[in-house]
Biopython code that builds the backbone (N, CA, C, O; Angstrom):
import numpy as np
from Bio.PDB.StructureBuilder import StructureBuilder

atoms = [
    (1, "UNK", "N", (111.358, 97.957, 64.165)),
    (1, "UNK", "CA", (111.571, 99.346, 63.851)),
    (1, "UNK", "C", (112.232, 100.014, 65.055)),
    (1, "UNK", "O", (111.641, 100.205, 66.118)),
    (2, "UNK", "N", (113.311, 100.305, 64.850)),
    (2, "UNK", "CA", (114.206, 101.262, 66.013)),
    (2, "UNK", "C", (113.063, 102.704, 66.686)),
    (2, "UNK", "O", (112.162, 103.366, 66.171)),
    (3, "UNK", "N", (113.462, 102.691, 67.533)),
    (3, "UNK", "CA", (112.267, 103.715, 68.486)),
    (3, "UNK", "C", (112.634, 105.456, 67.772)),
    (3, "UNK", "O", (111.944, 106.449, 68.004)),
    (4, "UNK", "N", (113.844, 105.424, 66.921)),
    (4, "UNK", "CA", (114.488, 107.021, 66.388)),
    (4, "UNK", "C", (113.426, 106.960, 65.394)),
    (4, "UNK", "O", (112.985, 108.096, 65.216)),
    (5, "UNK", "N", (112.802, 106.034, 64.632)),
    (5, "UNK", "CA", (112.260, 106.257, 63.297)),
    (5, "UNK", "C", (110.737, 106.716, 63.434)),
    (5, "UNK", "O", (109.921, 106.665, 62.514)),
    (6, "UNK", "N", (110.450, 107.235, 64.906)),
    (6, "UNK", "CA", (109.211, 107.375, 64.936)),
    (6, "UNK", "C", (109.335, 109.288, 65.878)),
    (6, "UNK", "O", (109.110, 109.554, 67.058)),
    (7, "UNK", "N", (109.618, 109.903, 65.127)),
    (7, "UNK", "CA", (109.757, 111.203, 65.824)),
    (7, "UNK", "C", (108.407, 111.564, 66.342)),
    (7, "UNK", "O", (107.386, 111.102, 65.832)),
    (8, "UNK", "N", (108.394, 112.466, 67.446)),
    (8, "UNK", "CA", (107.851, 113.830, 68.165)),
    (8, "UNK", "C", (108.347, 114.293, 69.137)),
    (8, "UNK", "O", (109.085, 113.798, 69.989)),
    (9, "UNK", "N", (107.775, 115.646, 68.961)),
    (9, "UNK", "CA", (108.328, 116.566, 70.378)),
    (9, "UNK", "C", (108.458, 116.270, 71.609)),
    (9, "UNK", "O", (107.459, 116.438, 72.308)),
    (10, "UNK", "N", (109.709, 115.743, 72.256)),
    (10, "UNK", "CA", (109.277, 115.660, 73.651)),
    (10, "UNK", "C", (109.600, 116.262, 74.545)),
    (10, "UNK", "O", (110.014, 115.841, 75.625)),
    (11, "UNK", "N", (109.353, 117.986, 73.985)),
    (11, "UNK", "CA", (109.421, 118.704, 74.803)),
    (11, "UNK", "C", (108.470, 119.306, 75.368)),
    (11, "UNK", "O", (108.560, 119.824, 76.481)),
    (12, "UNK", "N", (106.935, 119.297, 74.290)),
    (12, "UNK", "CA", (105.970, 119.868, 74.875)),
    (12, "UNK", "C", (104.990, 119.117, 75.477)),
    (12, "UNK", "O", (105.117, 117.894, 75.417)),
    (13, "UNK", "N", (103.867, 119.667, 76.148)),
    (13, "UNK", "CA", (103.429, 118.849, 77.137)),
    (13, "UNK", "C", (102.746, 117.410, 76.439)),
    (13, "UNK", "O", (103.879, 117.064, 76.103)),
    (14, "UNK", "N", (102.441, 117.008, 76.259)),
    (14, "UNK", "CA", (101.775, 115.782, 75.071)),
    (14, "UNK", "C", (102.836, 114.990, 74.836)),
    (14, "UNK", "O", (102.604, 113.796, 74.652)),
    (15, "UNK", "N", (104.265, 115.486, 74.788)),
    (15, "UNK", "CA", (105.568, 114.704, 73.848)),
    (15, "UNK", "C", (105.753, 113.957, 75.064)),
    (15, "UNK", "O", (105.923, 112.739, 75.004)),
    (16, "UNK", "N", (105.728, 114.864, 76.686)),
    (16, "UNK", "CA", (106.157, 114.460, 77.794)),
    (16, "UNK", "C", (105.462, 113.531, 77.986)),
    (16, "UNK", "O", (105.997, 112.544, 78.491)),
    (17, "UNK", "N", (104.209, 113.487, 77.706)),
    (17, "UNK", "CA", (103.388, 112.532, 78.158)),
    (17, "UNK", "C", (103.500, 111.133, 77.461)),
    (17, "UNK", "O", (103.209, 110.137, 78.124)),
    (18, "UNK", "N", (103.827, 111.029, 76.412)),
    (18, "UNK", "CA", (103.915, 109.835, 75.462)),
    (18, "UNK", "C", (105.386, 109.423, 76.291)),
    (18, "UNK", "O", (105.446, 108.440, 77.030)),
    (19, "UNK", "N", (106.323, 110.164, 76.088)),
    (19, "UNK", "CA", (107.670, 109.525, 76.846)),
    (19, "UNK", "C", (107.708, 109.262, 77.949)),
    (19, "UNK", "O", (108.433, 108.295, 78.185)),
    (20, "UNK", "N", (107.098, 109.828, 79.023)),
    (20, "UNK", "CA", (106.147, 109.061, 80.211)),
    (20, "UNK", "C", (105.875, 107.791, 80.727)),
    (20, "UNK", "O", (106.141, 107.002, 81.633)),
    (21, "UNK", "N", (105.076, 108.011, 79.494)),
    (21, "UNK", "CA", (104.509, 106.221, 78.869)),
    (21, "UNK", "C", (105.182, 105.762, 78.488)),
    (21, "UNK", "O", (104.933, 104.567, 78.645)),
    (22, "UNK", "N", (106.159, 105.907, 77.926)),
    (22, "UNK", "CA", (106.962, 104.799, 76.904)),
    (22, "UNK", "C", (107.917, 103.967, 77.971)),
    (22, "UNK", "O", (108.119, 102.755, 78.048)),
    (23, "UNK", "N", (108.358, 104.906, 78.654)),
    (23, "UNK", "CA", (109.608, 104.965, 79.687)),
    (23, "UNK", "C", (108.795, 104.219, 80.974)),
    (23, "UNK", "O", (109.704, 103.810, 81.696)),
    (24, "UNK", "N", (107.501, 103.855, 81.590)),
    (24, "UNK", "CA", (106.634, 103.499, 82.544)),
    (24, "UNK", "C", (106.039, 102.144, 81.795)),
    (24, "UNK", "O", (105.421, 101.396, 82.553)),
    (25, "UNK", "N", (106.170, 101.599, 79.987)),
    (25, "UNK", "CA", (106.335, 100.496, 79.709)),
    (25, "UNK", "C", (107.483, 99.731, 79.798)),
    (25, "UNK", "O", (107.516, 98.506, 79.916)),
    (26, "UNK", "N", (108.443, 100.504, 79.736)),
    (26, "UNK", "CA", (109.869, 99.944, 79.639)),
    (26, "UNK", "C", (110.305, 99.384, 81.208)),
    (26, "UNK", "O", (110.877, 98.297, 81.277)),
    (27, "UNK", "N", (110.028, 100.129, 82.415)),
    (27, "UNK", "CA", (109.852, 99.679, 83.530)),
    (27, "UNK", "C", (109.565, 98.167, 83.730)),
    (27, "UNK", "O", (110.211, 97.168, 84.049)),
    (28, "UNK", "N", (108.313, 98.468, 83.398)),
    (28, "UNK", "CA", (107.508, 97.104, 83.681)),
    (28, "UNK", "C", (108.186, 95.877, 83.290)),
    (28, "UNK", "O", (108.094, 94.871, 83.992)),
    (29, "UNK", "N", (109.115, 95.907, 81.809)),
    (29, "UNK", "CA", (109.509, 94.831, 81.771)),
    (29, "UNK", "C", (111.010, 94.656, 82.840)),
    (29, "UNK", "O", (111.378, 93.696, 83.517)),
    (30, "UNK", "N", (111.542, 95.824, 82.660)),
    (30, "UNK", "CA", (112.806, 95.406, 83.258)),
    (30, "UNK", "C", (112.788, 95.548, 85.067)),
    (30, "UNK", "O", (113.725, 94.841, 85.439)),
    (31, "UNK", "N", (112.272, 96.018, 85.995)),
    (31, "UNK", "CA", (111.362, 95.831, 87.240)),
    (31, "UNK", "C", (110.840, 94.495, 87.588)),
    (31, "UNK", "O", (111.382, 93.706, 88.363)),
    (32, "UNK", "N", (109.737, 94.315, 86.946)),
    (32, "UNK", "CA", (109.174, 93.472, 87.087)),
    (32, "UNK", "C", (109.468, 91.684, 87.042)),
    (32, "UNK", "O", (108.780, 90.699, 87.310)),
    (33, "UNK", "N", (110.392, 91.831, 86.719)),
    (33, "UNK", "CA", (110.673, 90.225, 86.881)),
    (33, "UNK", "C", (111.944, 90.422, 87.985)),
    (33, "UNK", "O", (112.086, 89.633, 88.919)),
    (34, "UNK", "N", (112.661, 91.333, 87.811)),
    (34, "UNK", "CA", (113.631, 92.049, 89.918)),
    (34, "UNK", "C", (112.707, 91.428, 90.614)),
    (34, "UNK", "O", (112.841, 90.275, 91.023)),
    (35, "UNK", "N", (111.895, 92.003, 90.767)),
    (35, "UNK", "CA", (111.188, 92.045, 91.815)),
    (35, "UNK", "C", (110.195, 90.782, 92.068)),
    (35, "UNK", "O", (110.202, 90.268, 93.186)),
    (36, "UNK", "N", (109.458, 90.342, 91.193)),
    (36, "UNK", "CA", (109.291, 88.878, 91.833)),
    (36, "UNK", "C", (110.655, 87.752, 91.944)),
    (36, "UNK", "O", (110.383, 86.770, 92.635)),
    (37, "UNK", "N", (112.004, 87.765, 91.387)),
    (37, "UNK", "CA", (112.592, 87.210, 91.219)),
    (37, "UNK", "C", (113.211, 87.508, 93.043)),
    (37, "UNK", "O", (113.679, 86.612, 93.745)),
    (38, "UNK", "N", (113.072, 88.703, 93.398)),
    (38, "UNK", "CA", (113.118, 88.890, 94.881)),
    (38, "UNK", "C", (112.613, 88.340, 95.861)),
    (38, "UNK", "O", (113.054, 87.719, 96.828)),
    (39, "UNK", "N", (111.348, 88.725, 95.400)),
    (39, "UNK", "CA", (110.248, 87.666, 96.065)),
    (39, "UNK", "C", (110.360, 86.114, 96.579)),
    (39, "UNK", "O", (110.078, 85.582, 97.653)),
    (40, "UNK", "N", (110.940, 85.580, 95.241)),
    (40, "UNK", "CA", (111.192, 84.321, 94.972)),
    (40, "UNK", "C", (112.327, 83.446, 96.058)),
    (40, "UNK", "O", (112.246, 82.273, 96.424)),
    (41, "UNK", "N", (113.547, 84.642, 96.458)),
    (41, "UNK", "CA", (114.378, 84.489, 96.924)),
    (41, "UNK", "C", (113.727, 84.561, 98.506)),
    (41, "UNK", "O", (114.079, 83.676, 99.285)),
    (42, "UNK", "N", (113.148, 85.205, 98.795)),
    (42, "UNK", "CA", (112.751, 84.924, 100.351)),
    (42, "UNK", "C", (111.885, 83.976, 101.013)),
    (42, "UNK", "O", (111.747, 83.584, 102.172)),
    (43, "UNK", "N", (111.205, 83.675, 99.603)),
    (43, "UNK", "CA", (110.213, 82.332, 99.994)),
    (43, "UNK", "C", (110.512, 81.299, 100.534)),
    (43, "UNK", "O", (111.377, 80.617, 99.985)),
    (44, "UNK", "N", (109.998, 80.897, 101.598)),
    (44, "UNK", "CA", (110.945, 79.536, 101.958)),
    (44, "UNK", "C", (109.534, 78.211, 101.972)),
    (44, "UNK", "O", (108.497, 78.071, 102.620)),
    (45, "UNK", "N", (110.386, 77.276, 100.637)),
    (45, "UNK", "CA", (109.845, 76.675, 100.172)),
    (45, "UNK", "C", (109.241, 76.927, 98.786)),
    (45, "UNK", "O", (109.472, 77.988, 98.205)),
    (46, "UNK", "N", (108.354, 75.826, 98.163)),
    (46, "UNK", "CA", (107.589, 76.004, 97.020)),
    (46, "UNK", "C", (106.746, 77.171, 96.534)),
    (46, "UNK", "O", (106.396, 77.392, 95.374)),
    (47, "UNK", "N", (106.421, 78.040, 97.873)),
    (47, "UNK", "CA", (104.910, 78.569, 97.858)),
    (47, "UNK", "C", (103.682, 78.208, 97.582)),
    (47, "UNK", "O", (102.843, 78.843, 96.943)),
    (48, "UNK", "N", (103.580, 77.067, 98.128)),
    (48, "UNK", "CA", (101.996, 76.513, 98.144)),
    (48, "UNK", "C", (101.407, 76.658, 99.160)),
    (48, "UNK", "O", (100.192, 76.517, 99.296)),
    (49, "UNK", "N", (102.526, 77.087, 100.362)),
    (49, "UNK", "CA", (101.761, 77.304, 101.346)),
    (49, "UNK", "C", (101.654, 78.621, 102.064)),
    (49, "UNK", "O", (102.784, 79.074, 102.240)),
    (50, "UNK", "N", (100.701, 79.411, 102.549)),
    (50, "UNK", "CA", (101.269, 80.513, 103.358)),
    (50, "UNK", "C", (102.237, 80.763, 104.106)),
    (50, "UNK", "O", (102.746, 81.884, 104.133)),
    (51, "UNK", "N", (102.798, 79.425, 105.087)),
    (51, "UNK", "CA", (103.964, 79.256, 105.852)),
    (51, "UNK", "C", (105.012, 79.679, 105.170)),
    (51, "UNK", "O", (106.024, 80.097, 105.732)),
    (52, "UNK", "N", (104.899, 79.622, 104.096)),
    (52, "UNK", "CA", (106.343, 79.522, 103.058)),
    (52, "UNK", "C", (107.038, 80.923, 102.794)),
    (52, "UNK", "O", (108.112, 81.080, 102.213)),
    (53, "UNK", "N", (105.821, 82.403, 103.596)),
    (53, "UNK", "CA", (106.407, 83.688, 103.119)),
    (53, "UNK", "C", (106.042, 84.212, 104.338)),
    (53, "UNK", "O", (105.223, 85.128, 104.418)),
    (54, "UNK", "N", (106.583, 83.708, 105.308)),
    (54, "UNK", "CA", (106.918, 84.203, 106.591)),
    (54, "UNK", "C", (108.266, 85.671, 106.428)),
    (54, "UNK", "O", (108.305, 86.739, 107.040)),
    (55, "UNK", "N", (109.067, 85.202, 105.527)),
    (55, "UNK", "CA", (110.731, 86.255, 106.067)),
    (55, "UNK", "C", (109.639, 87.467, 105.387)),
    (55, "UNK", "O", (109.615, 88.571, 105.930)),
    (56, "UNK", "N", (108.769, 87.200, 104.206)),
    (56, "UNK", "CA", (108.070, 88.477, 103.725)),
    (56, "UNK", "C", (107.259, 89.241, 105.172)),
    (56, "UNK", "O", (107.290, 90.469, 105.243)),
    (57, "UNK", "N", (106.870, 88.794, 105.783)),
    (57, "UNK", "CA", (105.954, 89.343, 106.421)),
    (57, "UNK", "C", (107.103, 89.819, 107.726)),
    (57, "UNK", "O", (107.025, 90.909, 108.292)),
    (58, "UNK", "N", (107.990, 88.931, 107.999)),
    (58, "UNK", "CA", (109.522, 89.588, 109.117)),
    (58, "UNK", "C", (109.788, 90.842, 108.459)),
    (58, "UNK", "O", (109.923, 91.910, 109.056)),
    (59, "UNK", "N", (109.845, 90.716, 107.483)),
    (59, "UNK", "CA", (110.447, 92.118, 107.015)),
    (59, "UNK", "C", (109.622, 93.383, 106.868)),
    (59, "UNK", "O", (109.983, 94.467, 106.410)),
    (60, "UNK", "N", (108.092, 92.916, 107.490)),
    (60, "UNK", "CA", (107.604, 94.239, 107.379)),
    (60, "UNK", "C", (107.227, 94.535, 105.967)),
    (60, "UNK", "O", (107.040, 95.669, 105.525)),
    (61, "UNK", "N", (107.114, 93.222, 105.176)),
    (61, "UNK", "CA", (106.197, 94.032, 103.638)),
    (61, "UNK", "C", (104.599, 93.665, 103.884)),
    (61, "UNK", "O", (103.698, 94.440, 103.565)),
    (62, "UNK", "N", (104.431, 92.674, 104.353)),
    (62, "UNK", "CA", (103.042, 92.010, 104.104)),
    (62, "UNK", "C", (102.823, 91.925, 105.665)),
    (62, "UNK", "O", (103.696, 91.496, 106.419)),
    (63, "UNK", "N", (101.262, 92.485, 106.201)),
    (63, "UNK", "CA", (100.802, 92.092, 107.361)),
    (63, "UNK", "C", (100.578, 90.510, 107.976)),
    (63, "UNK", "O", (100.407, 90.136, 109.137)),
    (64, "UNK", "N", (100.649, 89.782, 106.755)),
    (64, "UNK", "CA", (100.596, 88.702, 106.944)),
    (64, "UNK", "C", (100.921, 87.283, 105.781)),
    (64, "UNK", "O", (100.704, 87.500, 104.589)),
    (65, "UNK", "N", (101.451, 85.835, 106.220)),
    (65, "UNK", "CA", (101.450, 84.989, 105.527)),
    (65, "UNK", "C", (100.294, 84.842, 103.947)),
    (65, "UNK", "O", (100.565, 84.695, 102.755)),
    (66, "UNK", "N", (99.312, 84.938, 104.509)),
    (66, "UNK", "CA", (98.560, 84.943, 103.163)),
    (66, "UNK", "C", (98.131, 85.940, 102.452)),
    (66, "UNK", "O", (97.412, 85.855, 101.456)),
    (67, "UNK", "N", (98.598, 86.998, 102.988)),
    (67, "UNK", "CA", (98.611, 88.316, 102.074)),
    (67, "UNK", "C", (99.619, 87.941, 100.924)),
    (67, "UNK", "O", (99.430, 87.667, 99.739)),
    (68, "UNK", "N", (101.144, 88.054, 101.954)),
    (68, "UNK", "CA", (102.206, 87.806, 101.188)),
    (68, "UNK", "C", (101.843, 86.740, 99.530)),
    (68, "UNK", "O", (101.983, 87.100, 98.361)),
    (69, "UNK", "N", (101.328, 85.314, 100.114)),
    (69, "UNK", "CA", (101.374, 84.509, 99.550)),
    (69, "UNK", "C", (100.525, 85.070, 98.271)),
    (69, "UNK", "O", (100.901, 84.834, 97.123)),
    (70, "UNK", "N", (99.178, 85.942, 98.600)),
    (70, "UNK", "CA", (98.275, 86.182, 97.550)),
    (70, "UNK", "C", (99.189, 86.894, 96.606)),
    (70, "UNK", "O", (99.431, 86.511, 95.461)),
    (71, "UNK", "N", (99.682, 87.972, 97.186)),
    (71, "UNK", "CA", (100.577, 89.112, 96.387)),
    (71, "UNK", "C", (101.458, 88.479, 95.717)),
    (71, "UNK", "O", (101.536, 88.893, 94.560)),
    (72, "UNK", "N", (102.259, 87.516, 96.006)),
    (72, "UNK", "CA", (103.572, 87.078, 94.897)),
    (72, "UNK", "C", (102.564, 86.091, 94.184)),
    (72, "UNK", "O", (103.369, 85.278, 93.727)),
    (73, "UNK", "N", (101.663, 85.769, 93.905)),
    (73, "UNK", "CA", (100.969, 84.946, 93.016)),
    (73, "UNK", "C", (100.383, 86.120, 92.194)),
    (73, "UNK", "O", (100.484, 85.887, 90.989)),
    (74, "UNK", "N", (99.859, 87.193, 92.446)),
    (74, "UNK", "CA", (99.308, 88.320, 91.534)),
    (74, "UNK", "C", (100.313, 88.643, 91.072)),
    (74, "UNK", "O", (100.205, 88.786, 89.854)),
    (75, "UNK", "N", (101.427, 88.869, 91.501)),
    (75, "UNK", "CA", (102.460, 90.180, 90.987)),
    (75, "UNK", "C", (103.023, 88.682, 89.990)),
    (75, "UNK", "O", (102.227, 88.971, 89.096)),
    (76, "UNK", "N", (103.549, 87.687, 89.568)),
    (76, "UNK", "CA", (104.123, 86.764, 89.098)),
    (76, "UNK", "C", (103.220, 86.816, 88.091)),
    (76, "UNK", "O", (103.514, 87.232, 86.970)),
    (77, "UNK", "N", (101.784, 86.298, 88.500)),
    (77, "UNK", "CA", (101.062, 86.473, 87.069)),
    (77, "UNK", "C", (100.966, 87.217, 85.989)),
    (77, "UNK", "O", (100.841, 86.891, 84.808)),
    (78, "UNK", "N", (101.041, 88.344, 86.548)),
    (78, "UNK", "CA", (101.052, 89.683, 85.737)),
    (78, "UNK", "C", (102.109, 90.008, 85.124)),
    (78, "UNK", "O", (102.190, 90.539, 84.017)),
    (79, "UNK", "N", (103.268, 89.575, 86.101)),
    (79, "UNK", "CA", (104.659, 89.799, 85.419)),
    (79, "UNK", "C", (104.991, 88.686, 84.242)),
    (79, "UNK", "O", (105.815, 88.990, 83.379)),
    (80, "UNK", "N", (104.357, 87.421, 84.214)),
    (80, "UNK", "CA", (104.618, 86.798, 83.371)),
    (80, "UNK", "C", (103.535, 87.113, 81.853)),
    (80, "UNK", "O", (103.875, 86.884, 80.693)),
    (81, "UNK", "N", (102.724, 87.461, 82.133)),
    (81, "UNK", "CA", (101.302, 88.019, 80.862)),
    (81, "UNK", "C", (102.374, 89.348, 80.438)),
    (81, "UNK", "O", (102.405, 89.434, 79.210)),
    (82, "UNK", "N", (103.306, 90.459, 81.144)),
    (82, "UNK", "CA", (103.627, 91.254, 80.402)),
    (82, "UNK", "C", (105.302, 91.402, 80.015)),
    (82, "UNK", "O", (105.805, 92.218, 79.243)),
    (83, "UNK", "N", (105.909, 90.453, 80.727)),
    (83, "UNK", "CA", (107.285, 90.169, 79.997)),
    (83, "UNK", "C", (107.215, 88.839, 79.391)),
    (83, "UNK", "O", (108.244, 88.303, 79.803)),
    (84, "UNK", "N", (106.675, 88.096, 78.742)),
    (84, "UNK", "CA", (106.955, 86.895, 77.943)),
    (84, "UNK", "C", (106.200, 86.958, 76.713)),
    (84, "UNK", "O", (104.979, 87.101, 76.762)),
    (85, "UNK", "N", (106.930, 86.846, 75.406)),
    (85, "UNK", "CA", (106.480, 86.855, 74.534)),
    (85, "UNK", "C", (105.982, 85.452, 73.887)),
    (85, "UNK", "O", (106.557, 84.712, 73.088)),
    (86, "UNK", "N", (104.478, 85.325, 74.625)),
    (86, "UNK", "CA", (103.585, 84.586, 74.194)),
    (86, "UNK", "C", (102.221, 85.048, 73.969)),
    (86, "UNK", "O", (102.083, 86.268, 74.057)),
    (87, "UNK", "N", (101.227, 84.393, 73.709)),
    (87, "UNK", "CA", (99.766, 85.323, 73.449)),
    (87, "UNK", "C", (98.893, 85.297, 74.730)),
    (87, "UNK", "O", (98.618, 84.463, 75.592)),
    (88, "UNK", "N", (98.578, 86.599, 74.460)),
    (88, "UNK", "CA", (98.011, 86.879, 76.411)),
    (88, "UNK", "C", (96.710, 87.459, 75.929)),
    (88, "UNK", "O", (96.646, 88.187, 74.938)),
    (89, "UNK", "N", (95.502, 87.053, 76.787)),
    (89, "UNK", "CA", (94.509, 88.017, 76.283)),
    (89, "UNK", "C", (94.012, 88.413, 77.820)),
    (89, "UNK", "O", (94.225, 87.935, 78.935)),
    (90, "UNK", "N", (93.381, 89.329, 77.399)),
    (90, "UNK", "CA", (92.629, 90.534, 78.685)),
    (90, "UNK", "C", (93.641, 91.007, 79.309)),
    (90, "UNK", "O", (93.397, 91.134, 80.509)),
    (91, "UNK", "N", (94.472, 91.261, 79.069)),
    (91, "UNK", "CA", (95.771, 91.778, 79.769)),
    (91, "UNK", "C", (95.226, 93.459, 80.500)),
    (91, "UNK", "O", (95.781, 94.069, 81.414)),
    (92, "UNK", "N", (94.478, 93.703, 80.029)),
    (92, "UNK", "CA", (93.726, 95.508, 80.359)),
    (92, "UNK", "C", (93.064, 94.829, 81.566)),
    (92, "UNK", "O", (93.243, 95.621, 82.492)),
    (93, "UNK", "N", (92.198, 93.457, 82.159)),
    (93, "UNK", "CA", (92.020, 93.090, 82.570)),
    (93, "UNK", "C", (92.663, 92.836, 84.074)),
    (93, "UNK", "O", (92.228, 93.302, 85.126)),
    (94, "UNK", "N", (93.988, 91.843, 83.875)),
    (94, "UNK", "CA", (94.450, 91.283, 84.272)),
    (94, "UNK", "C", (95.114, 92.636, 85.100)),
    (94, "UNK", "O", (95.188, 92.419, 86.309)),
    (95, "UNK", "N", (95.512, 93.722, 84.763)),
    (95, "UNK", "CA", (96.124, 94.533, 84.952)),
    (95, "UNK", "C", (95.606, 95.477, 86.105)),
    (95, "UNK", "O", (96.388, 95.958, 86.925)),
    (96, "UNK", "N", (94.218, 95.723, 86.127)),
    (96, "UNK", "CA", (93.163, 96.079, 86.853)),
    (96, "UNK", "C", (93.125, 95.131, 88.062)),
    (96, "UNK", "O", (93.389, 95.649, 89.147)),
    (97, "UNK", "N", (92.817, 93.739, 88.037)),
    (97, "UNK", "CA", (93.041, 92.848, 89.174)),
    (97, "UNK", "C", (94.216, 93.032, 90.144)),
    (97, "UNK", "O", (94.287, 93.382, 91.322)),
    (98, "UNK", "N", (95.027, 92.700, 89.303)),
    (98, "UNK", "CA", (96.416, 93.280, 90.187)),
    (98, "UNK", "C", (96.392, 94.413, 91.137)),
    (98, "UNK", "O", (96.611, 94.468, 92.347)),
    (99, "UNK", "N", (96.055, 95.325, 90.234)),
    (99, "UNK", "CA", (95.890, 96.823, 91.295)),
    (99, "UNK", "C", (95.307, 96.761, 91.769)),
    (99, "UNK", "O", (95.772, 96.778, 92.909)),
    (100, "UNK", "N", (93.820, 96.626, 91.798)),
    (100, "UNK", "CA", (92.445, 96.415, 92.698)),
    (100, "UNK", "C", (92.855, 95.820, 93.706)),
    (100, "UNK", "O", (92.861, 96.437, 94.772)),
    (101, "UNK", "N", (93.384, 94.238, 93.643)),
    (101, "UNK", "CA", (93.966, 93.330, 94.661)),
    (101, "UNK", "C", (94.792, 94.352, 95.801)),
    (101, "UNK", "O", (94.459, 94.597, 96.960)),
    (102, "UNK", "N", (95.895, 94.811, 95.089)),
    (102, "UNK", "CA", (96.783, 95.241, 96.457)),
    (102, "UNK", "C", (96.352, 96.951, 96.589)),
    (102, "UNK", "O", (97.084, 97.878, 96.938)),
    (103, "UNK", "N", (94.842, 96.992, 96.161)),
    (103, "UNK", "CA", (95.019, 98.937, 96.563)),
    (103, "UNK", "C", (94.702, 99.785, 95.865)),
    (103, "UNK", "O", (93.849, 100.664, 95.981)),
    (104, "UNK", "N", (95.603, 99.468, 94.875)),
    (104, "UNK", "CA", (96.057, 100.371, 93.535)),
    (104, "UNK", "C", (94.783, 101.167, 92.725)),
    (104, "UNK", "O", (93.851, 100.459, 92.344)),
    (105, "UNK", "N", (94.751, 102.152, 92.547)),
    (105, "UNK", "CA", (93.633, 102.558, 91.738)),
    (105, "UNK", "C", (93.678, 103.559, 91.344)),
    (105, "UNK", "O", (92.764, 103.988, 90.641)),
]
sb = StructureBuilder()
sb.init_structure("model")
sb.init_model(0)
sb.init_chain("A")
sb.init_seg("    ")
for serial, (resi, resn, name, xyz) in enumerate(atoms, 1):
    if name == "N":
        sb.init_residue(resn, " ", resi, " ")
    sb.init_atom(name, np.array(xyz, "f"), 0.0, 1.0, " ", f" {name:<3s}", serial, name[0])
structure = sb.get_structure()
């Protein structure tokens, strides 16, 4: 179903808020695989090891190797449970971990 066939206001405060949302789902998919796919690119090596996300931590994102390493294993997971169309469960879950993990709340 095309997204026109489902009208409301999005001008008043409630309309804003749904388009908000809609526009902060739409993110997620198209963001979210950038950005570990970024990730991916600085890793040096497999990532099995902490050694392996050293340029992350040169660059001033992560205080350290196994931060780094934890974070692109959370953020990948998550990114793969919400851009791949396969069956995911606890995703309300999974979603919470993520944030909790790096902060977020």
């Amino acid at each position: 179903m095309p997204a026109n066939d489902i009208n409301f206001d999005r001008e008043n405060q409630f309309g804003q808020e749904i388009k908000a949302y809609l526009k902060a789902l739409r993110k997620v998919n198209q963001d979210g695989p950038n950005i570990v796919q970024a990730i991916i690119y600085m890793v040096d090596g497999d990532g099995s090891d902490p050694t392996h996300f050293a340029k992350l931590v040169g660059k001033g994102i992560y205080p350290s190797n196994k931060d780094a390493q934890a974070s692109y294993h959370e953020l990948a997971s998550i990114n793969a449970q919400l851009t791949q169309d396969t069956s995911h469960t606890k995703i309300d879950a999974a979603i919470k971990q993520v944030c909790s993990k790096h902060g977020v709340i």
